[in-house]
LOTORSE-675862 format. One record per residue (C-alpha): chain; residue in one letter; y, z, x. Coordinates in nm, 2 decimals, padded with zeros to 4 digits, always signed. Example, Ala and Ser with C-alpha at 12.3 -4.5 7.8 and 13.67 -1.06 7.14 Angstrom:
% LOTORSE-675862
node cadena A residuo A v -00.45 w +00.78 u +01.23 $
node cadena A residuo S v -00.11 w +00.71 u +01.37 $
END
This chain:
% LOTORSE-675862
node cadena A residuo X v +06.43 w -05.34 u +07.61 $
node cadena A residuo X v +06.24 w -05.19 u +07.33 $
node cadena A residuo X v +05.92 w -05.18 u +07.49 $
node cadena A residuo X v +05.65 w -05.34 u +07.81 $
node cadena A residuo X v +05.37 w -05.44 u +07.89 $
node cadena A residuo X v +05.23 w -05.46 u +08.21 $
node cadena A residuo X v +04.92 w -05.57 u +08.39 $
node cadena A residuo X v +04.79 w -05.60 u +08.75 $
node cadena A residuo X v +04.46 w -05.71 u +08.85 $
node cadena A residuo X v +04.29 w -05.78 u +09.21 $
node cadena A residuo X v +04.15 w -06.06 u +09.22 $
node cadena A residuo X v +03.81 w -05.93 u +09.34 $
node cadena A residuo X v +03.81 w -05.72 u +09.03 $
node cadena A residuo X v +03.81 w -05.39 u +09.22 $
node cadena A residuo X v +04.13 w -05.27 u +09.11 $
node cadena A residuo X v +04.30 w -05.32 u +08.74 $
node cadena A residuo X v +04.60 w -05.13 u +08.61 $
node cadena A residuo X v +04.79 w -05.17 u +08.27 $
node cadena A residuo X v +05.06 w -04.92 u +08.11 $
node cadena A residuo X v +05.29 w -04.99 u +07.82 $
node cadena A residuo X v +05.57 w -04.81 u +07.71 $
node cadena A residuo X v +05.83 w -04.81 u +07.40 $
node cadena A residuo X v +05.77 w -04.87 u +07.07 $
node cadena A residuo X v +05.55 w -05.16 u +06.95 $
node cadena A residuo X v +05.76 w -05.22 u +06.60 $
node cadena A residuo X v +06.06 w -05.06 u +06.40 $
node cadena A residuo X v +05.90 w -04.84 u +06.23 $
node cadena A residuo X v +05.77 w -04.66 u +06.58 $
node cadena A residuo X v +05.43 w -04.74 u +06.66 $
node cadena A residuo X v +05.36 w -04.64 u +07.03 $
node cadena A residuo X v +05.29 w -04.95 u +07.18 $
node cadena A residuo X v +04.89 w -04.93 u +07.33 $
node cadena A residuo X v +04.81 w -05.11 u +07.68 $
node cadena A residuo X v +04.56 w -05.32 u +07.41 $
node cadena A residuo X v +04.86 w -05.41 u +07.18 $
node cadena A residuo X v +04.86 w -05.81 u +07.13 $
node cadena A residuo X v +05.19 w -06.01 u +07.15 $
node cadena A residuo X v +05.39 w -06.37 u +07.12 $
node cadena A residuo X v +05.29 w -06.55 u +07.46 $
node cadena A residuo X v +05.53 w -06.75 u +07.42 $
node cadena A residuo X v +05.55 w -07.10 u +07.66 $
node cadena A residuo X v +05.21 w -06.96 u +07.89 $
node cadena A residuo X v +05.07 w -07.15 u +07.60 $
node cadena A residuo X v +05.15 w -07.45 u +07.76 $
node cadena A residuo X v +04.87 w -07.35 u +08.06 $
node cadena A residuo X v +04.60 w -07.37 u +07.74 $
node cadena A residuo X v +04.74 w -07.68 u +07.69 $
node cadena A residuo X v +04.73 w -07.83 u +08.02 $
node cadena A residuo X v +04.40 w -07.69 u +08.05 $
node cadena A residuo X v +04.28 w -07.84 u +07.77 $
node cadena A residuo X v +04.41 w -08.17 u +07.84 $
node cadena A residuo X v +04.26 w -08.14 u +08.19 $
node cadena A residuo X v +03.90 w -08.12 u +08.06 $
node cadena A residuo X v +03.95 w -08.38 u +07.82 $
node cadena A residuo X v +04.08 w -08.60 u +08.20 $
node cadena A residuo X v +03.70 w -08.50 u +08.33 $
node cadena A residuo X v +03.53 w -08.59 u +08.05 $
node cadena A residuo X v +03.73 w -08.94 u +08.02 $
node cadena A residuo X v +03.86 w -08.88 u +07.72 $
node cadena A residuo X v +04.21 w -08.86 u +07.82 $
node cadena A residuo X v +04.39 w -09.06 u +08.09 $
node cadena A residuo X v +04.69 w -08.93 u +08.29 $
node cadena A residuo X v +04.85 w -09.20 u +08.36 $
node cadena A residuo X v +04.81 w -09.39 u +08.07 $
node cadena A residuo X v +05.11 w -09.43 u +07.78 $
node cadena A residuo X v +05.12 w -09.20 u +07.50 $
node cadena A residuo X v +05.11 w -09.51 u +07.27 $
node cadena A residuo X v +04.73 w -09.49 u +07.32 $
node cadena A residuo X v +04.71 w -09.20 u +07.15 $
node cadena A residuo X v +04.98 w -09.14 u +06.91 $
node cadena A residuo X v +05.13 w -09.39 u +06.63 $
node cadena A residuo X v +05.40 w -09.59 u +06.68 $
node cadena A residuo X v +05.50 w -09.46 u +06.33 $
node cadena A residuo X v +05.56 w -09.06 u +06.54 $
node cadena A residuo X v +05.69 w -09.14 u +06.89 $
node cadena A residuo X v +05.85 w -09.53 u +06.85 $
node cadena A residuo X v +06.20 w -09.49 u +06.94 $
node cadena A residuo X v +06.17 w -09.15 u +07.08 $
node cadena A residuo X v +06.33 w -09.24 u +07.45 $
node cadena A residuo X v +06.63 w -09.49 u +07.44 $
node cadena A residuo X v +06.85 w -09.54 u +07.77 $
node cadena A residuo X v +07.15 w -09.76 u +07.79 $
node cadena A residuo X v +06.97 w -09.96 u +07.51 $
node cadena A residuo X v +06.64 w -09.94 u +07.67 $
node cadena A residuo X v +06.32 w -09.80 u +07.47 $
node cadena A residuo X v +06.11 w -09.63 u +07.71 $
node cadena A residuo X v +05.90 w -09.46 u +07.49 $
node cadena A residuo X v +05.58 w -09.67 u +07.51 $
node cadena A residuo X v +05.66 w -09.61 u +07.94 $
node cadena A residuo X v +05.53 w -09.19 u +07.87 $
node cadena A residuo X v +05.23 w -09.12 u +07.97 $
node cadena A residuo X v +05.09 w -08.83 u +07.99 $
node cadena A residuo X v +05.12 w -08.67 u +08.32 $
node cadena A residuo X v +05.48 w -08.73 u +08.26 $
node cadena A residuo X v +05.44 w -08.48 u +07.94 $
node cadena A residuo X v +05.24 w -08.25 u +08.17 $
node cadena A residuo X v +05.46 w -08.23 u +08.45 $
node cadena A residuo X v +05.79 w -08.20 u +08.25 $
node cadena A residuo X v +05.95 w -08.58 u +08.42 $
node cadena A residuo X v +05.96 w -08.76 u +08.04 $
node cadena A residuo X v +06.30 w -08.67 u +08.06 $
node cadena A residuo X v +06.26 w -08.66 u +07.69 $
node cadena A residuo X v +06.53 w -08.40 u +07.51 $
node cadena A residuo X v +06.41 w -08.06 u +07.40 $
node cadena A residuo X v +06.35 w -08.04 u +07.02 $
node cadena A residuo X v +06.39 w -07.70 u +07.02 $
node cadena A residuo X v +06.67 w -07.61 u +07.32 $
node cadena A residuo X v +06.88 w -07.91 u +07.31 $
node cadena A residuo X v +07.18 w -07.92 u +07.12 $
node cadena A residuo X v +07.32 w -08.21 u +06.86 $
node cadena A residuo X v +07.67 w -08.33 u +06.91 $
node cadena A residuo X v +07.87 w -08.05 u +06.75 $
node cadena A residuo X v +07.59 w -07.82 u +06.64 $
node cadena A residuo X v +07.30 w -07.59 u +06.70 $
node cadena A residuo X v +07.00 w -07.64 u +06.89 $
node cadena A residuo X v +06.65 w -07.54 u +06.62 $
node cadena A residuo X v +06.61 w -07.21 u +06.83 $
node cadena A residuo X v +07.02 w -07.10 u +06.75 $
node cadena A residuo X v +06.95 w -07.21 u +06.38 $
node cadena A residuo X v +06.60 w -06.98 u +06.35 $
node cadena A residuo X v +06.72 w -06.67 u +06.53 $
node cadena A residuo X v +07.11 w -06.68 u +06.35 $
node cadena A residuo X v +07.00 w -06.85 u +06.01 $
node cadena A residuo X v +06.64 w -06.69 u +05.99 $
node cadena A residuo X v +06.26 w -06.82 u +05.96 $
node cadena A residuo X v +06.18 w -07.22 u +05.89 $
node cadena A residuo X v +05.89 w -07.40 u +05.88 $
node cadena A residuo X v +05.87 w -07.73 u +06.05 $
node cadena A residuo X v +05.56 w -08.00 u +06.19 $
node cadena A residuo X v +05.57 w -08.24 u +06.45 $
node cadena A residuo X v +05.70 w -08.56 u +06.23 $
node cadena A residuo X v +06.07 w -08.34 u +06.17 $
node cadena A residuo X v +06.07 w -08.24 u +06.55 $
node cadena A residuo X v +06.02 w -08.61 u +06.64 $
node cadena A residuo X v +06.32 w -08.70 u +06.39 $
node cadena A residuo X v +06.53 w -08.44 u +06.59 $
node cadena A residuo X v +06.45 w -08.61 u +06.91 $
node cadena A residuo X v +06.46 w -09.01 u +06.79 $
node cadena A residuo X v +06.80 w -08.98 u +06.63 $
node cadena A residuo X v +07.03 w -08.97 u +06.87 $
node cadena A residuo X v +07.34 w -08.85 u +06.69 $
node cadena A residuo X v +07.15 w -08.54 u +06.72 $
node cadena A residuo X v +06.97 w -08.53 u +07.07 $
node cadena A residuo X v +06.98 w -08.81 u +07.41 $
node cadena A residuo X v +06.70 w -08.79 u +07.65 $
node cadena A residuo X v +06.80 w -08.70 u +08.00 $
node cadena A residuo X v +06.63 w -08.96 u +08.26 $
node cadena A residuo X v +06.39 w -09.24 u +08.23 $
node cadena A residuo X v +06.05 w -09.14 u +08.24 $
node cadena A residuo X v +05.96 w -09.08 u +08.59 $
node cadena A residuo X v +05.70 w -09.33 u +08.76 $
node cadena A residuo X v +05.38 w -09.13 u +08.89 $
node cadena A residuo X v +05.45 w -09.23 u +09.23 $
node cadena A residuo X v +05.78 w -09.19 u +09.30 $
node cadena A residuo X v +05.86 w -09.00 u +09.65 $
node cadena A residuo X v +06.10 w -08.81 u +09.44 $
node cadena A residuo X v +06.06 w -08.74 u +09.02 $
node cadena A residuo X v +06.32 w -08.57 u +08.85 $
node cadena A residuo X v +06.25 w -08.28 u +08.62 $
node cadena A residuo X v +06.38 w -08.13 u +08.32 $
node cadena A residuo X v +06.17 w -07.88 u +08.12 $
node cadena A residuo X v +06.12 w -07.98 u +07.73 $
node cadena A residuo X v +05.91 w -07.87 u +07.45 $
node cadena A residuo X v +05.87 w -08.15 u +07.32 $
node cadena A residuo X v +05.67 w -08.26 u +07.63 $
node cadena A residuo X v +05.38 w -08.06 u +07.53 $
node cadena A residuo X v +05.48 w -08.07 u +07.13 $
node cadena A residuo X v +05.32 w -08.40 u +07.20 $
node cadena A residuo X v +05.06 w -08.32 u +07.43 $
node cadena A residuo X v +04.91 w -08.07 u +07.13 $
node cadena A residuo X v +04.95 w -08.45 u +06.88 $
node cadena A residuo X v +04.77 w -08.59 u +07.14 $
node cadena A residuo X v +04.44 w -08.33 u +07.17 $
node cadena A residuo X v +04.45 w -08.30 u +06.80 $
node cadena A residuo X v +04.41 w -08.69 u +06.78 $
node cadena A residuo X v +04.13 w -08.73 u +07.05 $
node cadena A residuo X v +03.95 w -08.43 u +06.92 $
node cadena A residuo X v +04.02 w -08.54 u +06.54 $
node cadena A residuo X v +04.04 w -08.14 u +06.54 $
node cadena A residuo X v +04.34 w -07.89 u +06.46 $
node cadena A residuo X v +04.45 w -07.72 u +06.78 $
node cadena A residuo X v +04.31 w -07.40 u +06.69 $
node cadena A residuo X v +03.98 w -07.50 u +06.66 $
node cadena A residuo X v +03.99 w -07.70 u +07.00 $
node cadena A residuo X v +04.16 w -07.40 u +07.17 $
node cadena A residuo X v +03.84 w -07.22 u +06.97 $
node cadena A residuo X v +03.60 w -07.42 u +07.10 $
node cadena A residuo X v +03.74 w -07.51 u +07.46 $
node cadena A residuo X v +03.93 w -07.19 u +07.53 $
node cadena A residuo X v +03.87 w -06.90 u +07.35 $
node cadena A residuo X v +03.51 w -06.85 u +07.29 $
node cadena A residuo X v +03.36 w -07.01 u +07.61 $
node cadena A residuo X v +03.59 w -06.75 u +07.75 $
node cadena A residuo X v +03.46 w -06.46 u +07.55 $
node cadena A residuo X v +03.87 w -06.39 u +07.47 $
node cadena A residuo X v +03.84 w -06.20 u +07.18 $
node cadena A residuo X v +04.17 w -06.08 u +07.11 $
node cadena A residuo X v +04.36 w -06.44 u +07.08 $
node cadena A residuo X v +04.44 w -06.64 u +06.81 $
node cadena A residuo X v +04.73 w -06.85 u +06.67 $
node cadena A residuo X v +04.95 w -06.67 u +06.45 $
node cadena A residuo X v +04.89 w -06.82 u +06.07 $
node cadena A residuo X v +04.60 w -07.05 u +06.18 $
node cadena A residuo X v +04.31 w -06.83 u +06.29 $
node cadena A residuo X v +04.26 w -06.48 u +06.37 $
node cadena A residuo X v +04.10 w -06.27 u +06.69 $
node cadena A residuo X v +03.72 w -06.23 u +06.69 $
node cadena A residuo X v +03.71 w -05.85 u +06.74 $
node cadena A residuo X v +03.94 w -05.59 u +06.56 $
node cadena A residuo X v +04.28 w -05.60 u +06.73 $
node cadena A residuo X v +04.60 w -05.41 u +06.73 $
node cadena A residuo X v +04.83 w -05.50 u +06.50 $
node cadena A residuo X v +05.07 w -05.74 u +06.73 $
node cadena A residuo X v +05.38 w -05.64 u +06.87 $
node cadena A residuo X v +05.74 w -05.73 u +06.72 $
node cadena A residuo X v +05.94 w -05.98 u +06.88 $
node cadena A residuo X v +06.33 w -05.87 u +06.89 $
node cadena A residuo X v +06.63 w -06.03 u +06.96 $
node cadena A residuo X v +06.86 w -05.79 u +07.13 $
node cadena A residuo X v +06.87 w -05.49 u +06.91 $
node cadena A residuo X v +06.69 w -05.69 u +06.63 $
node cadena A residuo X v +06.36 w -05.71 u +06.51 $
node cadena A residuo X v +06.24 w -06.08 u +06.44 $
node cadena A residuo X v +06.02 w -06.17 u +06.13 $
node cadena A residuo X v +05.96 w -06.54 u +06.16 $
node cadena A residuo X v +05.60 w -06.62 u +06.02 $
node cadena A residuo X v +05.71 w -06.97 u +05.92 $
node cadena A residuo X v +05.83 w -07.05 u +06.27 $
node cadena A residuo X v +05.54 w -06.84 u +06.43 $
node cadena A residuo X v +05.31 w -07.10 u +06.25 $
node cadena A residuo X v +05.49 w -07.42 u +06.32 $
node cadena A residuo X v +05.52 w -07.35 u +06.70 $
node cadena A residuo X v +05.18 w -07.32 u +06.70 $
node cadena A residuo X v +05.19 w -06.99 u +06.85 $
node cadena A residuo X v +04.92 w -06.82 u +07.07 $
node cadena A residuo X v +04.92 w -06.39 u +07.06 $
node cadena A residuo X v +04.67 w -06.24 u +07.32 $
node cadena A residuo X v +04.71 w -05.90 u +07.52 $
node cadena A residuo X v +04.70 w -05.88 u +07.86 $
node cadena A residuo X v +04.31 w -05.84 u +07.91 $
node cadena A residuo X v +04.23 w -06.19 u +07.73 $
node cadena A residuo X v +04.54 w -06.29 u +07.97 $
node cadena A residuo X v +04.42 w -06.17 u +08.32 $
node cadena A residuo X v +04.07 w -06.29 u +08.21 $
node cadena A residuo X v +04.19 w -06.68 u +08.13 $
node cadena A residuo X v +04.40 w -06.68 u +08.49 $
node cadena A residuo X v +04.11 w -06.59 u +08.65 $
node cadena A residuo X v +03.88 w -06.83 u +08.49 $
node cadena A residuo X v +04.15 w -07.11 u +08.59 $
node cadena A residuo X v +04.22 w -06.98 u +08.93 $
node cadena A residuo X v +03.87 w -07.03 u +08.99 $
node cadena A residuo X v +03.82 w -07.37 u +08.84 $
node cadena A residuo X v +03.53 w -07.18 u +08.60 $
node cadena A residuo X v +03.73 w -07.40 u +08.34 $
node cadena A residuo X v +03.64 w -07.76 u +08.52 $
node cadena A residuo X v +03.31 w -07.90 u +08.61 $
node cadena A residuo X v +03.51 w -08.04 u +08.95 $
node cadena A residuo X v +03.72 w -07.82 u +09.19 $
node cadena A residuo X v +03.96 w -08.14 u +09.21 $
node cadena A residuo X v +04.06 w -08.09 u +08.87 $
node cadena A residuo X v +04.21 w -07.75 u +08.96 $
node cadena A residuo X v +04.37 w -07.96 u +09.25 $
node cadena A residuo X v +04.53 w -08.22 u +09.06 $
node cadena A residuo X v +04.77 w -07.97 u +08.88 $
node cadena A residuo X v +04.89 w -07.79 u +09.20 $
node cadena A residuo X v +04.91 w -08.17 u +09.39 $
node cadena A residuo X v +05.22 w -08.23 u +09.36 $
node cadena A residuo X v +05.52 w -07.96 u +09.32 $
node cadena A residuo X v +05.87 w -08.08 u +09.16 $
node cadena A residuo X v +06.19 w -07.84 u +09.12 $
node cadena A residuo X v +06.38 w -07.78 u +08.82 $
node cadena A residuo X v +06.73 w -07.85 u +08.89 $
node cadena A residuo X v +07.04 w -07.57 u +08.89 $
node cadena A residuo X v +07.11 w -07.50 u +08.47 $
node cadena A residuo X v +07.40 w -07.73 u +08.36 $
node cadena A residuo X v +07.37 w -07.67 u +07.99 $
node cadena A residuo X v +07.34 w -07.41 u +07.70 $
node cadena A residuo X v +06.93 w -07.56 u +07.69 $
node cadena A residuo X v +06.89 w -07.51 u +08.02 $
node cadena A residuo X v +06.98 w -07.19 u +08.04 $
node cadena A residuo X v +06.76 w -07.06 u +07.86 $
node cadena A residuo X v +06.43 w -07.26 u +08.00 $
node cadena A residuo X v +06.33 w -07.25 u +08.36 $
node cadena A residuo X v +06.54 w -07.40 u +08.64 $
node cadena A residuo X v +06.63 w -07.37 u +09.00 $
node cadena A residuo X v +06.40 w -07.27 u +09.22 $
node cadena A residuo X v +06.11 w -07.27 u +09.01 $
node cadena A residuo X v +05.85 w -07.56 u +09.09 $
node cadena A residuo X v +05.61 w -07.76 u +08.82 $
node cadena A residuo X v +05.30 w -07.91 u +08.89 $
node cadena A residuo X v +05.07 w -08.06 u +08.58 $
node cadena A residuo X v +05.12 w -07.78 u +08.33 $
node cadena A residuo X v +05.20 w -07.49 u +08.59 $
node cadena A residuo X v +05.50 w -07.34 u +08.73 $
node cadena A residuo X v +05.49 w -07.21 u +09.12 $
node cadena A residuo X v +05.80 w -06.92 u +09.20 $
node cadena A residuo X v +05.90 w -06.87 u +09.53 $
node cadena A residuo X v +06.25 w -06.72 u +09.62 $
node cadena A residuo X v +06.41 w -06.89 u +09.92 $
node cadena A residuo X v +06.47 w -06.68 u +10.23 $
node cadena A residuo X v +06.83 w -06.68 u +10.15 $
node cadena A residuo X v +06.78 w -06.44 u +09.86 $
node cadena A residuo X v +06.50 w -06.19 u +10.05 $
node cadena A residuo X v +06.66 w -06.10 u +10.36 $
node cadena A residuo X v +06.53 w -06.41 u +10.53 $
node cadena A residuo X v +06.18 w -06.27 u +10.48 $
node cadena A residuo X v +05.98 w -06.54 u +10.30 $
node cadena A residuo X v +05.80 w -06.42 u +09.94 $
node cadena A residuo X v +05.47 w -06.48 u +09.83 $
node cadena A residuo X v +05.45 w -06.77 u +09.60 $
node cadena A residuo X v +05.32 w -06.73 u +09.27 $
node cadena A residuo X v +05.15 w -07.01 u +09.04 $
node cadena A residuo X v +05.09 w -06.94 u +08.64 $
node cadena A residuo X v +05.43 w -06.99 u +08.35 $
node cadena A residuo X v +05.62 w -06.79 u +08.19 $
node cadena A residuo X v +05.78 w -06.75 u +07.84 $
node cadena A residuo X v +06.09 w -06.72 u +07.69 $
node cadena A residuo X v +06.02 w -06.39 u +07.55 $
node cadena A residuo X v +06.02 w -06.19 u +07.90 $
node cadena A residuo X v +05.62 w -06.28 u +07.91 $
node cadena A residuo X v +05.49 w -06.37 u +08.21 $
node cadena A residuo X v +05.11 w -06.48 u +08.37 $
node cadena A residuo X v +05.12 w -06.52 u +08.74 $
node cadena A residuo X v +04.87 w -06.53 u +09.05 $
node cadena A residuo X v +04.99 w -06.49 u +09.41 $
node cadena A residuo X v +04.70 w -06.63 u +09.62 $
node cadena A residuo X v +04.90 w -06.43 u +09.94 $
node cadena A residuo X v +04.81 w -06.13 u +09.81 $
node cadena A residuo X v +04.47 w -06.19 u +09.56 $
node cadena A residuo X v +04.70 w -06.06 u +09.27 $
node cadena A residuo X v +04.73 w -06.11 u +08.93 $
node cadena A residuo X v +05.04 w -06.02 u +08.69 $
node cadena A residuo X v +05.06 w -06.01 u +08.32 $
node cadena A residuo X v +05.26 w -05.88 u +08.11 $
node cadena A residuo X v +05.57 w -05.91 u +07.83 $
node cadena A residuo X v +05.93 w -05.75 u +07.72 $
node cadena A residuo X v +05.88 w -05.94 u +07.41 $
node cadena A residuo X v +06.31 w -05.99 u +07.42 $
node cadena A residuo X v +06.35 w -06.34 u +07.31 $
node cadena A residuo X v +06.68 w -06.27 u +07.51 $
node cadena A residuo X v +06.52 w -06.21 u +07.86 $
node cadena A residuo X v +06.39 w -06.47 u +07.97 $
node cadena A residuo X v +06.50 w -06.43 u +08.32 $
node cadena A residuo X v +06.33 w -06.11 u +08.33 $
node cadena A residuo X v +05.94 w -06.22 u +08.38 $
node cadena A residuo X v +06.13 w -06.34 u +08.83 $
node cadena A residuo X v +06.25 w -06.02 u +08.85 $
node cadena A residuo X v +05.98 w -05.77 u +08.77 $
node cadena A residuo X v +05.73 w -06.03 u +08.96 $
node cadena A residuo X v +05.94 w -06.00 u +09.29 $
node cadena A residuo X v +05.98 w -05.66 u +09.26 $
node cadena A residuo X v +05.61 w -05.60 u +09.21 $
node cadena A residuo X v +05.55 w -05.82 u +09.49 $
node cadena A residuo X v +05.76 w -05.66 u +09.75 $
node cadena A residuo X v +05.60 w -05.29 u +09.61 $
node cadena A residuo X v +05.27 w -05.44 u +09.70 $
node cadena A residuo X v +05.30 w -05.60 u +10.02 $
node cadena A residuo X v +05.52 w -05.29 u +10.13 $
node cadena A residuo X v +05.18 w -05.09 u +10.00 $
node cadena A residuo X v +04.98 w -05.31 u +10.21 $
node cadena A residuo X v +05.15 w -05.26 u +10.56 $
node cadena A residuo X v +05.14 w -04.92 u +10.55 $
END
């Protein structure tokens, strides 16, 4: 790894502690505990909690099909099985909770070819918007969904993590707020929150002067993709702004109603073991999803028998990570910025973990 970042915070506030070590780009810039970075996928908890106070304010309903949102002209024929269009059957707390069983327009792989993230990181930056990613996903001589979409109430839902879930979910604020997403995260996010070093790369810019951000690498490569960066959209905060929106959720301080909070941890569903190239690389067995937010426990079987806190937040394909253990009143932030180590965010949270609760009983 060429550098990390890493935050802990109490969640009383009593006790904070960031360091960062390595070198922030190529050309050797010590990376500063206030250096900015790609958050990769722990955008998709501003996205759930976005779509979450659009659900109090009734502007939004969960169970409700896509269609009522988005034209037929973006999603028709997204989700064919055996024949069957399910598409107009999405709504979207199946988007939020990862049970569409739409494919992955970015992770999946056409018949005989590369999935979008092989072609960017081999072939180098594109640009792309939502009406190409929805081609991707609609032909399907290039990608097949995985499951029908799962019904609300089913004792048991199946789960498979795609972006395209909350690709749409982003179509579907932009359309009720008749507002870009970075002006909604703006307005709903970023300034009620006071998070003044967060922005989307290309599309707005931090309120205060910031660090410049740090480089994503793959391996032993530095990654330029502005194009990409843009398309995604992508979020770049540092670990401050981080800790500070956690909290704020944890808390409900986003919501006017506790219940809202709630309704996102109700209902837990587990990724199943990685079968495929895609789901290797996104998460899997034994991480859980609720409505926008992952919970991490390790079984017994892996800890000596000794049961784990759980921890609730997401994670991101870059080695970034945003967790709370409500166990231990903890909060965990932090990045490798690796967009090979993925895995990585699991292990340094259950080592920090076992540091803790071993501080803790002494």
């Amino acid at each position: 790894m060429q550098h990390a970042i890493l935050a802990v915070l109490s969640g009383d506030g009593l006790f904070r502690w960031i360091g960062a070590a390595g070198e922030a780009d190529p050309n050797g810039s010590p990376l500063r505990r206030d250096t900015p970075f790609h958050i990769a996928s722990i955008d998709k908890l501003y996205t759930a909690a976005v779509i979450m106070q659009l659900y109090e304010h009734r502007r939004v309903d969960l169970d409700t099909s896509i269609a009522n949102y988005l034209p037929q002209s973006l999603i028709c024929g997204l989700h064919r099985v055996g024949g069957v269009d399910y598409t107009n059957r999405i709504t979207v707390r199946n988007l939020l909770g990862h049970t569409s069983g739409l494919a992955d327009c970015y992770e999946d792989r056409p018949r005989g070819g590369r999935s979008l993230m092989e072609r960017l990181f081999q072939a180098g930056d594109m640009e792309w918007n939502i009406e190409y990613l929805m081609r991707r996903v609609r032909v399907r001589d290039e990608l097949s969904p995985h499951f029908p979409p799962q019904a609300g109430d089913a004792a048991q839902q199946r789960v498979r993590y795609s972006d395209t879930n909350y690709q749409l979910l982003i179509a579907i604020i932009e359309a009720v707020a008749e507002k870009p997403i970075h002006q909604v995260y703006e307005e709903m996010l970023f300034r009620p929150l006071k998070l003044r070093h967060t922005w989307l790369f290309g599309l707005s810019a931090p309120h205060d002067a910031t660090a410049a951000p740090a480089t994503i690498w793959f391996a032993d490569r530095p990654l330029h993709l502005p194009l990409a960066l843009r398309s995604f959209p992508s979020v770049y905060s540092t670990v401050d702004d981080q800790l500070k929106f956690l909290l704020a959720l944890i808390r409900g301080e986003l919501f006017n109603d506790t219940a809202t909070l709630a309704l996102m941890r109700e209902r837990w569903n587990r990724f199943g073991l990685p079968r495929d190239a895609a789901t290797l690389r996104a998460p899997s067995w034994p991480i859980e999803y609720g409505l926008g937010i992952m919970r991490f426990q390790l079984p017994r079987l892996f800890t000596g028998m000794r049961l784990m806190p759980a921890v609730i937040g997401h994670t991101g394909s870059t080695g970034a990570w945003l967790f709370y253990c409500e166990e231990l009143d903890l909060l965990l932030a932090g990045t490798v910025n690796q967009a090979t180590a993925g895995a990585i965010p699991y292990r340094v949270v259950l080592k920090l973990l076992r540091d803790v609760r071993a501080l803790r009983m002494k």
